[in-house]
PyMOL Python script that loads the backbone (N, CA, C, O; Angstrom):
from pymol import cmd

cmd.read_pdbstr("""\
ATOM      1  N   UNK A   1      -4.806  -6.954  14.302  1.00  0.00           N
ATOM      2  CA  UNK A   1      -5.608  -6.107  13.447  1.00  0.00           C
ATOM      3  C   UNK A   1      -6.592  -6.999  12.706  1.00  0.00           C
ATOM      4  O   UNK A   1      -6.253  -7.976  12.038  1.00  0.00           O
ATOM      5  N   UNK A   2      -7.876  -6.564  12.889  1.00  0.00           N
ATOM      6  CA  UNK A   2      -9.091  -7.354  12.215  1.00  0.00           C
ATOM      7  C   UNK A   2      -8.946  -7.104  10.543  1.00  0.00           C
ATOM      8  O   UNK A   2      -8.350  -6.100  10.151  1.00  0.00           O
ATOM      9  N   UNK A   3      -9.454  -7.955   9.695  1.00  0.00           N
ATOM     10  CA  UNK A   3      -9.954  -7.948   7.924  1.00  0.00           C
ATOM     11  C   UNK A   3     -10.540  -6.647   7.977  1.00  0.00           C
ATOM     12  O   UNK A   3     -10.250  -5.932   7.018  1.00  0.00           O
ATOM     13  N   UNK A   4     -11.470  -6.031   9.057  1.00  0.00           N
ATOM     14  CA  UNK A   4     -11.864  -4.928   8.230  1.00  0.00           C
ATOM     15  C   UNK A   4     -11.001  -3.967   8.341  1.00  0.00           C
ATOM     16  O   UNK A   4     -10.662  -3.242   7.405  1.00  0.00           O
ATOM     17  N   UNK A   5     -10.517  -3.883   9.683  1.00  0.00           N
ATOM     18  CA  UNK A   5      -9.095  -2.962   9.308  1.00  0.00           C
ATOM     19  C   UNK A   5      -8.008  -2.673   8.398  1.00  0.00           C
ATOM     20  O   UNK A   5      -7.619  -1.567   8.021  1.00  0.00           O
ATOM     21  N   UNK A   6      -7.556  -3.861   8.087  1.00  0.00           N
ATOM     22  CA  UNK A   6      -6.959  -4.099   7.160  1.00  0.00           C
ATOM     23  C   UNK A   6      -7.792  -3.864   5.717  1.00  0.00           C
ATOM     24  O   UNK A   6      -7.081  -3.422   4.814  1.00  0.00           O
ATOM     25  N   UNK A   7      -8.803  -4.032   5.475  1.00  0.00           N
ATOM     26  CA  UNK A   7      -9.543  -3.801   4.163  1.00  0.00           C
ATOM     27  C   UNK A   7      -9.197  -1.836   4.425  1.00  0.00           C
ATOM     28  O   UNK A   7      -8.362  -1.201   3.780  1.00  0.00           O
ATOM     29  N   UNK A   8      -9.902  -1.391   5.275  1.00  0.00           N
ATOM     30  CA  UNK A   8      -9.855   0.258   5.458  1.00  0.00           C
ATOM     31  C   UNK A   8      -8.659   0.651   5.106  1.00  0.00           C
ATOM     32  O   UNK A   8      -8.728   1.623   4.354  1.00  0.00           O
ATOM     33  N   UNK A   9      -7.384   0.243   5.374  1.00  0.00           N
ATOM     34  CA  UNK A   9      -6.149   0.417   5.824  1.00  0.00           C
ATOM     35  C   UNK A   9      -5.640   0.696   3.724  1.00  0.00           C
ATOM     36  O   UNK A   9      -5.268   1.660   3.055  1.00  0.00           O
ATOM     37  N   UNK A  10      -5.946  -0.832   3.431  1.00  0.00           N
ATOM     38  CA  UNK A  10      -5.587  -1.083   1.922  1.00  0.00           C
ATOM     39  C   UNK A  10      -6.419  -0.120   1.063  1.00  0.00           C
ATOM     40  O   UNK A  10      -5.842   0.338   0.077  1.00  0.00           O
ATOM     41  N   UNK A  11      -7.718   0.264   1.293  1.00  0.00           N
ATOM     42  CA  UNK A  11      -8.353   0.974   0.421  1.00  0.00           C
ATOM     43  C   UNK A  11      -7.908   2.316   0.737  1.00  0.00           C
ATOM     44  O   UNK A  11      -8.089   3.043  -0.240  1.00  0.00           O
ATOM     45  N   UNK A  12      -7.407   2.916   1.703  1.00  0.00           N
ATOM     46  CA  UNK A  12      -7.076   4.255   1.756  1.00  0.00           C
ATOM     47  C   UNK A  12      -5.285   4.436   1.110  1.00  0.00           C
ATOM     48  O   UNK A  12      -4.885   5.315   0.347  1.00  0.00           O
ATOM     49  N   UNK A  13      -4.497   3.328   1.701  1.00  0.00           N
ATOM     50  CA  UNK A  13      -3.443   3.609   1.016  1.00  0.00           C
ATOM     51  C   UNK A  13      -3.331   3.151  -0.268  1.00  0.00           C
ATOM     52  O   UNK A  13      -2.399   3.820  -0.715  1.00  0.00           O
ATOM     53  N   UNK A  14      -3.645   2.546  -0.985  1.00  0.00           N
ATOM     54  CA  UNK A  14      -3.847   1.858  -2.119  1.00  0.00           C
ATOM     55  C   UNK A  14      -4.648   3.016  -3.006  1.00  0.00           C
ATOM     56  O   UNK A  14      -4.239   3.054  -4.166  1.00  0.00           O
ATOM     57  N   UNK A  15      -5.850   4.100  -2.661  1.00  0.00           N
ATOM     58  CA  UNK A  15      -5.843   4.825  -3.146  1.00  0.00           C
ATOM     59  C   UNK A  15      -5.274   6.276  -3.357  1.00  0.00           C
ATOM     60  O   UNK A  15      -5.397   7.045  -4.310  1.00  0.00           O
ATOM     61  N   UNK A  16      -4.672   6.390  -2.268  1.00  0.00           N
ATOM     62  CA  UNK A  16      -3.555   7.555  -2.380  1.00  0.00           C
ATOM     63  C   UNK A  16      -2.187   7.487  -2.994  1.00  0.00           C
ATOM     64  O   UNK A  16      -1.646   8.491  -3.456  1.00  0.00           O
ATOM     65  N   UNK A  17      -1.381   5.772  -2.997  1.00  0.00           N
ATOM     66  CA  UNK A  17      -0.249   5.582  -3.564  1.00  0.00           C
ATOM     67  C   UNK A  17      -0.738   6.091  -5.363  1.00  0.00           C
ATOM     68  O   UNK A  17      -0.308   6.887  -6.197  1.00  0.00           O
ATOM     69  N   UNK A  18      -1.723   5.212  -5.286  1.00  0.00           N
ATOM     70  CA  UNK A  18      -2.539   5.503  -7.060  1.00  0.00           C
ATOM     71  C   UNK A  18      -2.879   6.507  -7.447  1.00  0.00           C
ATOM     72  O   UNK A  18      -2.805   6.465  -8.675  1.00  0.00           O
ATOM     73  N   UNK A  19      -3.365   7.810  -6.988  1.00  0.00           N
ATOM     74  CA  UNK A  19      -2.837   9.174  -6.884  1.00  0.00           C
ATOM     75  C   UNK A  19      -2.186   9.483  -7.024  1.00  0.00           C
ATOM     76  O   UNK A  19      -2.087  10.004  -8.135  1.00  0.00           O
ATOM     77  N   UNK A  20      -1.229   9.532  -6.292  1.00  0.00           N
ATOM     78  CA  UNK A  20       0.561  10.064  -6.650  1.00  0.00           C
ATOM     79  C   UNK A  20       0.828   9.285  -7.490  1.00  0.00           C
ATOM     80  O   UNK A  20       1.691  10.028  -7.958  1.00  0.00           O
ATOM     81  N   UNK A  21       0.891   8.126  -8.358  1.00  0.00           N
ATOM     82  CA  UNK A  21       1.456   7.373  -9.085  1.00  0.00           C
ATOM     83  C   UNK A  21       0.602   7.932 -10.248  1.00  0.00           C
ATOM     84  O   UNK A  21       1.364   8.455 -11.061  1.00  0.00           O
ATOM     85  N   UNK A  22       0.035   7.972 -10.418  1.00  0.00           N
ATOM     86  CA  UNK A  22      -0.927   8.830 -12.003  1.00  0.00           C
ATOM     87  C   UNK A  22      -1.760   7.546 -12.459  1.00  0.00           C
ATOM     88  O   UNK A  22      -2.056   7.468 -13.651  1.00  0.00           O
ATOM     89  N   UNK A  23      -2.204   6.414 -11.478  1.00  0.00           N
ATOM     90  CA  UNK A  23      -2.651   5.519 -11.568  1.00  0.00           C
ATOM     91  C   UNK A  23      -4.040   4.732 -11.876  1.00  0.00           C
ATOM     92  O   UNK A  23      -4.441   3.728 -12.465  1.00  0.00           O
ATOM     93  N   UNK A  24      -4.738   6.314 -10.754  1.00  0.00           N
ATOM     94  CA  UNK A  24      -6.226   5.710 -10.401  1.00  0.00           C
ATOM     95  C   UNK A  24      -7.268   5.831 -11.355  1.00  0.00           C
ATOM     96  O   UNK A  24      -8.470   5.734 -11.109  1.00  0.00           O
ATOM     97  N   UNK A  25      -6.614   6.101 -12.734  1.00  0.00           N
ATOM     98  CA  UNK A  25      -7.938   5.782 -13.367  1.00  0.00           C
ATOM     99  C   UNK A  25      -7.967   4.205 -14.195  1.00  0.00           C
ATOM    100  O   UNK A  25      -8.708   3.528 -14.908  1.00  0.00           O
ATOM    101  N   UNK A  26      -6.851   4.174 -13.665  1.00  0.00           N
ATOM    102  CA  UNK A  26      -7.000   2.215 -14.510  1.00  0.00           C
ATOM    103  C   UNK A  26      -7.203   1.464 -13.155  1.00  0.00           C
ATOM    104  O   UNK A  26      -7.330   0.265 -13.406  1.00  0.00           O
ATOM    105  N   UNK A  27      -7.288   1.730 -11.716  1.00  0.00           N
ATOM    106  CA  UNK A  27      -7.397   0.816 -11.158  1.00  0.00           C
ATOM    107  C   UNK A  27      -8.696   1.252 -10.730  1.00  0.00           C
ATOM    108  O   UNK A  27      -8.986   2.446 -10.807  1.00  0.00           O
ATOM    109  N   UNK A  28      -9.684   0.216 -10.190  1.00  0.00           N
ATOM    110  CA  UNK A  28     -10.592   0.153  -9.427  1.00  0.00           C
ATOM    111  C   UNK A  28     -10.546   0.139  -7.781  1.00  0.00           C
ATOM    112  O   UNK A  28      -9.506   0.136  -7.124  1.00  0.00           O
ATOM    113  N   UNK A  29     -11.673   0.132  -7.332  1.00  0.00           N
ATOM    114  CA  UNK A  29     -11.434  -0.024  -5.850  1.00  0.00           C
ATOM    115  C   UNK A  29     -11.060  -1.227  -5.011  1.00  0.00           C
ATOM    116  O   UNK A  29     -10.544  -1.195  -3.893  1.00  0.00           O
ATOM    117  N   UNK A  30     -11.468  -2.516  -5.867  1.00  0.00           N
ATOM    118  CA  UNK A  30     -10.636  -3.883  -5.315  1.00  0.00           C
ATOM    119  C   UNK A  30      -9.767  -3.681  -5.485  1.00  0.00           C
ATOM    120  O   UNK A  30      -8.984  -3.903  -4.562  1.00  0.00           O
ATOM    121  N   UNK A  31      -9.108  -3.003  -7.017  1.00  0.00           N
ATOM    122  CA  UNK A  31      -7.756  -3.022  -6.950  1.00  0.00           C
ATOM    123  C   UNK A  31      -6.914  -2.234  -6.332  1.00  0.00           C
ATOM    124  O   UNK A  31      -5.775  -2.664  -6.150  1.00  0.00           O
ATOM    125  N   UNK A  32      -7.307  -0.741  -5.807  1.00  0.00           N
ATOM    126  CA  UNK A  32      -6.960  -0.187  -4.658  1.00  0.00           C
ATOM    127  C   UNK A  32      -6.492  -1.069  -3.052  1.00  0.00           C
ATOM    128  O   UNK A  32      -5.433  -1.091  -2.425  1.00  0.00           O
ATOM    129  N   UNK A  33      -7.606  -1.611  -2.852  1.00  0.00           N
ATOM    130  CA  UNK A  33      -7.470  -2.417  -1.630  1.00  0.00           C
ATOM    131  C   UNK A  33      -6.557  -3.207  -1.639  1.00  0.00           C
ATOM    132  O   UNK A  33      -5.818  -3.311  -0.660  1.00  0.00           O
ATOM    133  N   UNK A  34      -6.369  -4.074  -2.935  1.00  0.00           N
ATOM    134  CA  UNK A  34      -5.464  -5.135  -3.249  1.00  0.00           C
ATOM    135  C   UNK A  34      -3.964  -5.284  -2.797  1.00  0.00           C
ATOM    136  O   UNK A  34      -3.278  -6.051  -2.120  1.00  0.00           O
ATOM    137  N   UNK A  35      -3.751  -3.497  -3.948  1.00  0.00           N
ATOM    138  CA  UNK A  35      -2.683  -3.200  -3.897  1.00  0.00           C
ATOM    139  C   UNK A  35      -2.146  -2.711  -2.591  1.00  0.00           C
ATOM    140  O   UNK A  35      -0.988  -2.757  -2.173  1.00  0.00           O
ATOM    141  N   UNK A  36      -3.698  -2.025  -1.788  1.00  0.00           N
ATOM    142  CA  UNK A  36      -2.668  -0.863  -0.029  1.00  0.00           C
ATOM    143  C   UNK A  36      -2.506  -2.476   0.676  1.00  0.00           C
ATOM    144  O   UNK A  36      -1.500  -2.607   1.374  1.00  0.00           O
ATOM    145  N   UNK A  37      -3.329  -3.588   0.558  1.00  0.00           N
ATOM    146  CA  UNK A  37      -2.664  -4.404   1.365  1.00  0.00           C
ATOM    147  C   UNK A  37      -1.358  -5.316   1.259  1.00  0.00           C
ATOM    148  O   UNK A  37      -0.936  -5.882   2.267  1.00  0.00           O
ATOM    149  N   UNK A  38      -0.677  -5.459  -0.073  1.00  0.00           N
ATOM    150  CA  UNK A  38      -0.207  -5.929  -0.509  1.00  0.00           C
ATOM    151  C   UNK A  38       1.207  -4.862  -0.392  1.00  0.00           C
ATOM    152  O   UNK A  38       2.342  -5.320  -0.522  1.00  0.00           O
ATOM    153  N   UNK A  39       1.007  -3.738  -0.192  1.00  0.00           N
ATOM    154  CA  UNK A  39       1.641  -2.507  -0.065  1.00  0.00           C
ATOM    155  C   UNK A  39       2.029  -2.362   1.862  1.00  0.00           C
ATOM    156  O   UNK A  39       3.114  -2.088   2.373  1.00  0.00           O
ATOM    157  N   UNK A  40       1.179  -2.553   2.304  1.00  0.00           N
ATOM    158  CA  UNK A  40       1.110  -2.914   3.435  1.00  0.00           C
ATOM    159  C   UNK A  40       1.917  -3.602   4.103  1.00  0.00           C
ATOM    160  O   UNK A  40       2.608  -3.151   5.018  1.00  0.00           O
ATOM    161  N   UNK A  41       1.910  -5.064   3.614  1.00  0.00           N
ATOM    162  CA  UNK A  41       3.123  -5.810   3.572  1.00  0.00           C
ATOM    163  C   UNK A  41       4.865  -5.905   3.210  1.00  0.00           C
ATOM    164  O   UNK A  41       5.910  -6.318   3.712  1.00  0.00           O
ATOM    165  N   UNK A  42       4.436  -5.324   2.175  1.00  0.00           N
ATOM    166  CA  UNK A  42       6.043  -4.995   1.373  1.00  0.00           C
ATOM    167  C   UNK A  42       6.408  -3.708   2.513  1.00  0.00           C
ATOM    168  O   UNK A  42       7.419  -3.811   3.209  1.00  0.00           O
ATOM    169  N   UNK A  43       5.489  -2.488   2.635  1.00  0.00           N
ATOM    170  CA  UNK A  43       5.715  -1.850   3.507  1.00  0.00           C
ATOM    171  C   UNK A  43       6.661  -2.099   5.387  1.00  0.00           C
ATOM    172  O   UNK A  43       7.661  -1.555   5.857  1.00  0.00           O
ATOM    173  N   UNK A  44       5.702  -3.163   5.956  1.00  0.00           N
ATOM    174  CA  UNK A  44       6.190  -3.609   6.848  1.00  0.00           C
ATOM    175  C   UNK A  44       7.552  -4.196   6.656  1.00  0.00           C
ATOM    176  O   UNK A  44       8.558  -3.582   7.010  1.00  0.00           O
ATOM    177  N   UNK A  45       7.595  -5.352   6.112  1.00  0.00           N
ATOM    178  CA  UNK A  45       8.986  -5.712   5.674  1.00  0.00           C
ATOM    179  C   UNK A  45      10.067  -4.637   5.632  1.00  0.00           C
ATOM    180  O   UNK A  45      11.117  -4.763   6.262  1.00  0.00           O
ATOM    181  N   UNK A  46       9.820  -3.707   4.967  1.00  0.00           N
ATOM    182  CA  UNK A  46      10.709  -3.071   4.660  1.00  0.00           C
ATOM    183  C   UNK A  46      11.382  -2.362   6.280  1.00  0.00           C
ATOM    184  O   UNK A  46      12.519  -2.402   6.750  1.00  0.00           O
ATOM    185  N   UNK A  47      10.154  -1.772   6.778  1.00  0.00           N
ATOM    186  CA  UNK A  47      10.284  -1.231   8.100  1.00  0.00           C
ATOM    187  C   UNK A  47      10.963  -2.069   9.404  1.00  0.00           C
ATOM    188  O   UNK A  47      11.556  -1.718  10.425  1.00  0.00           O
ATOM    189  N   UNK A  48      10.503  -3.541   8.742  1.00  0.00           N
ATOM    190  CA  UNK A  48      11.578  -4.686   9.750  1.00  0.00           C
ATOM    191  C   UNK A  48      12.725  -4.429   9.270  1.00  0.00           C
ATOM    192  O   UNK A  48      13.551  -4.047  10.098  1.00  0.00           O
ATOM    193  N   UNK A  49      13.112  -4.521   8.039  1.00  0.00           N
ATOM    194  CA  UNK A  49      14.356  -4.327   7.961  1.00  0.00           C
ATOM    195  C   UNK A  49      15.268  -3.469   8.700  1.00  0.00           C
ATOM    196  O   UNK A  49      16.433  -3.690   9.030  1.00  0.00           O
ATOM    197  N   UNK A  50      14.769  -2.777   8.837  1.00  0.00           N
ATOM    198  CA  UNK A  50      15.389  -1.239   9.231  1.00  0.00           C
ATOM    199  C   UNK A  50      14.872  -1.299  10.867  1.00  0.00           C
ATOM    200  O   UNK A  50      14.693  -0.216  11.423  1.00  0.00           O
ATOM    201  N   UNK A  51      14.665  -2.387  11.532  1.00  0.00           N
ATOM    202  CA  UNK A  51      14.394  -2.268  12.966  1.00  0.00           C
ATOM    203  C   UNK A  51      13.078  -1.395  13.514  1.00  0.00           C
ATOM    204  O   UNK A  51      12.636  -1.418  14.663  1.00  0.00           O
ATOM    205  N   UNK A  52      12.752  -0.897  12.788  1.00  0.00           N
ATOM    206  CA  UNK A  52      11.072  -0.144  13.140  1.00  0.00           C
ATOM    207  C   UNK A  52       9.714  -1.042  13.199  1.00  0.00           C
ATOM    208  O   UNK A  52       9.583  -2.027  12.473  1.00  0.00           O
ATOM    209  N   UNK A  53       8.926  -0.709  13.928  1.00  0.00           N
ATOM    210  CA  UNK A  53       7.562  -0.903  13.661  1.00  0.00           C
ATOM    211  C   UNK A  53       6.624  -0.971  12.285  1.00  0.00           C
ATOM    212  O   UNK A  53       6.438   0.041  11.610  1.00  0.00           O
ATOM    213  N   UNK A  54       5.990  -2.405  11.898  1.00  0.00           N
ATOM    214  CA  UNK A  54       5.609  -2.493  10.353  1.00  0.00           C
ATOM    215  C   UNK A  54       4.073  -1.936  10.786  1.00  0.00           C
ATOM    216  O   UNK A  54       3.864  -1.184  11.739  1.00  0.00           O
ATOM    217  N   UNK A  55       3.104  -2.444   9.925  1.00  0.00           N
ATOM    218  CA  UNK A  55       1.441  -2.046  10.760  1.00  0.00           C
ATOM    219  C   UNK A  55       1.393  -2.517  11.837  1.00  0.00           C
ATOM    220  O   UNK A  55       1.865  -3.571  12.263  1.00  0.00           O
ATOM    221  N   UNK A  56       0.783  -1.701  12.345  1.00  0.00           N
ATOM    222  CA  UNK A  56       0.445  -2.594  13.406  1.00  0.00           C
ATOM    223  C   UNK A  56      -0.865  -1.974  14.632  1.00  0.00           C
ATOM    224  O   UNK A  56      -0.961  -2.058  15.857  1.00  0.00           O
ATOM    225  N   UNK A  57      -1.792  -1.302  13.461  1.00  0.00           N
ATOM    226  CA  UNK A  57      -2.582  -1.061  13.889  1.00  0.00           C
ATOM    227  C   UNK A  57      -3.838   0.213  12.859  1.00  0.00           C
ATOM    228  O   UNK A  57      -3.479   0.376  11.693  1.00  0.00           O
ATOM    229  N   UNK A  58      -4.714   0.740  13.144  1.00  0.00           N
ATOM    230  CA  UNK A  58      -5.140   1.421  12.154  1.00  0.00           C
ATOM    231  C   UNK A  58      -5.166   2.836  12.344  1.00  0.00           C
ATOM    232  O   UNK A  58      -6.124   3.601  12.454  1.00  0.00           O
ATOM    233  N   UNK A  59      -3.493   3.115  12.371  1.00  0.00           N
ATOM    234  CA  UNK A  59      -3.470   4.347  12.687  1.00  0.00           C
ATOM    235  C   UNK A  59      -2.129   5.130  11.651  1.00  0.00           C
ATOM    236  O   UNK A  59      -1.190   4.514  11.146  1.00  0.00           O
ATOM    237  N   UNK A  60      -2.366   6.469  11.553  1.00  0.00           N
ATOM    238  CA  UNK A  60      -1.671   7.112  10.724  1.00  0.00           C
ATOM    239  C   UNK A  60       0.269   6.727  10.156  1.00  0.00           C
ATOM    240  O   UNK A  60       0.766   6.850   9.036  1.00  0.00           O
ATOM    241  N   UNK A  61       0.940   6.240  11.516  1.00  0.00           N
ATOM    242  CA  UNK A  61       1.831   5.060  10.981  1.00  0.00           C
ATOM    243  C   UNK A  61       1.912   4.149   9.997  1.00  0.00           C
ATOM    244  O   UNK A  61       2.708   3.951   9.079  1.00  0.00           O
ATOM    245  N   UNK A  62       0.781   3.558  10.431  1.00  0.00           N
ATOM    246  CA  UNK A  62       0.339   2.511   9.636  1.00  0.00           C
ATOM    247  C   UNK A  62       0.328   3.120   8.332  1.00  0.00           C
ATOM    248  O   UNK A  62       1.337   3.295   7.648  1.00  0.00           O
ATOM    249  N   UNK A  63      -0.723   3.405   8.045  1.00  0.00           N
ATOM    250  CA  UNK A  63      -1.041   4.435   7.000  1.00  0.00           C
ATOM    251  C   UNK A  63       0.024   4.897   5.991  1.00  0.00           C
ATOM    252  O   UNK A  63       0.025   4.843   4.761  1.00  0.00           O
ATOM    253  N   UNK A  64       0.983   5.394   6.917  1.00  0.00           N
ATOM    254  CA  UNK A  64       2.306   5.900   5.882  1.00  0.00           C
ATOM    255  C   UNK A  64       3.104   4.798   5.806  1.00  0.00           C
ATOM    256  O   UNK A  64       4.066   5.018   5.070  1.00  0.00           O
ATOM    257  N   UNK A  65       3.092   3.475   6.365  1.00  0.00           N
ATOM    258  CA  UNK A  65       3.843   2.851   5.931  1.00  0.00           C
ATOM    259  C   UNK A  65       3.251   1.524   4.720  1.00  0.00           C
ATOM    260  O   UNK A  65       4.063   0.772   4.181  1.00  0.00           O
ATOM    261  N   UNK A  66       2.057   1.456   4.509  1.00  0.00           N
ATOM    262  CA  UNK A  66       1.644   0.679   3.958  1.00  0.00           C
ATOM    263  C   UNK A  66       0.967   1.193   2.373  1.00  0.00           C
ATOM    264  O   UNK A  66       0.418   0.527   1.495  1.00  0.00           O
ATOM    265  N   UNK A  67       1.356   3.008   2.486  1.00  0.00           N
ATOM    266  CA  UNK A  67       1.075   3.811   1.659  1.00  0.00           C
ATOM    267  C   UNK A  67       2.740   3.956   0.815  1.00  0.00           C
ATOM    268  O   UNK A  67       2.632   4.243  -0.377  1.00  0.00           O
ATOM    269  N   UNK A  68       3.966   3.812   1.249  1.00  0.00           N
ATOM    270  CA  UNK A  68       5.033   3.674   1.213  1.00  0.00           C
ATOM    271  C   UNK A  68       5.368   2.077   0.387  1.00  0.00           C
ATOM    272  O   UNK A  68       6.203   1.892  -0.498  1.00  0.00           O
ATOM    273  N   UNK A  69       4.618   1.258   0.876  1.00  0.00           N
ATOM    274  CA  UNK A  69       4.714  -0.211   0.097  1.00  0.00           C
ATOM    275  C   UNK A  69       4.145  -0.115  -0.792  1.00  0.00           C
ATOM    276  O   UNK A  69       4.771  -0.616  -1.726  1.00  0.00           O
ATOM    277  N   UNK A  70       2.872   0.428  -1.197  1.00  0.00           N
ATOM    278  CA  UNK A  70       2.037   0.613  -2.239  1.00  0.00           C
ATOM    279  C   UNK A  70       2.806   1.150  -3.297  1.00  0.00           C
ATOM    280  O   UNK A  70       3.076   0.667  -4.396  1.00  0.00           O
ATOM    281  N   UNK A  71       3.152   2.369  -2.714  1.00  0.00           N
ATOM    282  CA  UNK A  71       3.835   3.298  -4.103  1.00  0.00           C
ATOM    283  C   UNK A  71       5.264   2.655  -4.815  1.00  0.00           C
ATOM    284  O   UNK A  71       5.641   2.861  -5.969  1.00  0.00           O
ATOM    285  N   UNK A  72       6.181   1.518  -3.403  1.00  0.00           N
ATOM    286  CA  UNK A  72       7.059   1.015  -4.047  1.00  0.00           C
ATOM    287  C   UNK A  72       6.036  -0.198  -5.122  1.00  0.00           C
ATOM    288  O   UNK A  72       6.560  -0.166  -6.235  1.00  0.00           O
ATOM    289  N   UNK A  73       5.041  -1.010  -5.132  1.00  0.00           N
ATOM    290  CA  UNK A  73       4.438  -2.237  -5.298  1.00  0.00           C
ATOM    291  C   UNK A  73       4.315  -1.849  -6.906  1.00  0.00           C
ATOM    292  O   UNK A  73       4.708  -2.547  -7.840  1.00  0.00           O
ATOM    293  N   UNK A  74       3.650  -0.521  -6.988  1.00  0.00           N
ATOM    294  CA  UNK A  74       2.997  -0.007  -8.004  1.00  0.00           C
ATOM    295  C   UNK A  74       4.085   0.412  -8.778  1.00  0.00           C
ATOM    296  O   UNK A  74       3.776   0.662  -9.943  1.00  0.00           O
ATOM    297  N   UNK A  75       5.338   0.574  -8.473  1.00  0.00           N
ATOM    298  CA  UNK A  75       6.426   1.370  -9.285  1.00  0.00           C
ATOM    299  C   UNK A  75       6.922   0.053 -10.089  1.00  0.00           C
ATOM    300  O   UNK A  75       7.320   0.098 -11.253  1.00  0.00           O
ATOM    301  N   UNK A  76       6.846  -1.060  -9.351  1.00  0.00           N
ATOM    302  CA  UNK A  76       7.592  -2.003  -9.854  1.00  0.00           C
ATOM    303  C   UNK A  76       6.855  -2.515 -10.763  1.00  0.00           C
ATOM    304  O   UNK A  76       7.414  -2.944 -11.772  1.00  0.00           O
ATOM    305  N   UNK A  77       5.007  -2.624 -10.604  1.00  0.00           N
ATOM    306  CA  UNK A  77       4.648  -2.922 -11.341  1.00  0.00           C
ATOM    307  C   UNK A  77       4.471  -2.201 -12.635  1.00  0.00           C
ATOM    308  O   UNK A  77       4.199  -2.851 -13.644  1.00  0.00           O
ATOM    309  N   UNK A  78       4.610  -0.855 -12.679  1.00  0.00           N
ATOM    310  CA  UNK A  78       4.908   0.194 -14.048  1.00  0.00           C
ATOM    311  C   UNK A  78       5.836  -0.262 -14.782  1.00  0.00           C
ATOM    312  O   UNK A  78       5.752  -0.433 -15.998  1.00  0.00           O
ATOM    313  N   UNK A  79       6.997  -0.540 -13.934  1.00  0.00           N
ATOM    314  CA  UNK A  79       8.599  -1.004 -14.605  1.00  0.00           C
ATOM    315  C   UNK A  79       8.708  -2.168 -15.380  1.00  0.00           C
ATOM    316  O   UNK A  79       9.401  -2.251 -16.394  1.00  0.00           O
ATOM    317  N   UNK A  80       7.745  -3.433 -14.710  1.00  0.00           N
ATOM    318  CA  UNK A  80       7.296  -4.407 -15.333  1.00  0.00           C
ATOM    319  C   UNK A  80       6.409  -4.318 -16.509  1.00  0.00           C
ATOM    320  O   UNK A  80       6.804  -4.670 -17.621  1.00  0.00           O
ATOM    321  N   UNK A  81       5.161  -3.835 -16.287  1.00  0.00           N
ATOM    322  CA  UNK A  81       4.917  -3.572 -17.962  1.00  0.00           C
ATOM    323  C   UNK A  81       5.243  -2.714 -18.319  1.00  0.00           C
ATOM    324  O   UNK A  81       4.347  -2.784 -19.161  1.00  0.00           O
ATOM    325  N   UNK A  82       5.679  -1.894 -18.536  1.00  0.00           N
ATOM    326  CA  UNK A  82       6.398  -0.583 -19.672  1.00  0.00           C
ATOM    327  C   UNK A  82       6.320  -1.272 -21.015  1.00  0.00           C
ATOM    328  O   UNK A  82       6.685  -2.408 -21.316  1.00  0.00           O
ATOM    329  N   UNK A  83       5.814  -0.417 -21.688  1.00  0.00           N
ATOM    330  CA  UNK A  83       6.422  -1.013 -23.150  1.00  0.00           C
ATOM    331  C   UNK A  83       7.518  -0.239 -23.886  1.00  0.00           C
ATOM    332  O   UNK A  83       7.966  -0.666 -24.950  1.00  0.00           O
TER     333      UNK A  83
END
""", "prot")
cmd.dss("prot")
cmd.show_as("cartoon", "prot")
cmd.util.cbc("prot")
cmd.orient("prot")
């Protein structure tokens, strides 16, 4: 999977996890991207764990699984700052 895929990939899940999370008005769109790729990752992992397919391409799979890392990425980071 090419950078721009992966950029597409992070900015779409990264802005939908931030949606459902009540998020997107403190993050921006780097930080969208940041987070779906970073989400992406934690995503995959997780999906190795469990013997499945992580990304692995730029398609709706993908999508839910790197949208799935996001929303865990972002939860943890709520939990972390909470005051």
């Amino acid at each position: 999977m090419g950078i721009i895929a992966w950029i597409i990939l992070g900015a779409l899940s990264g802005w939908l996890a931030s949606k459902m999370m009540h998020t997107d008005e403190s993050m921006g769109a780097i930080a969208n991207i940041v987070v779906g790729i970073i989400g992406a990752l934690i995503g995959g992992f997780i999906m190795n764990f469990f013997n499945k397919a992580g990304v692995d391409g730029l398609n709706l799979y993908s999508l839910f699984v790197a949208f799935l890392g996001s929303i865990i990425l972002i939860a943890i980071v709520k939990a972390v700052t909470r005051r």
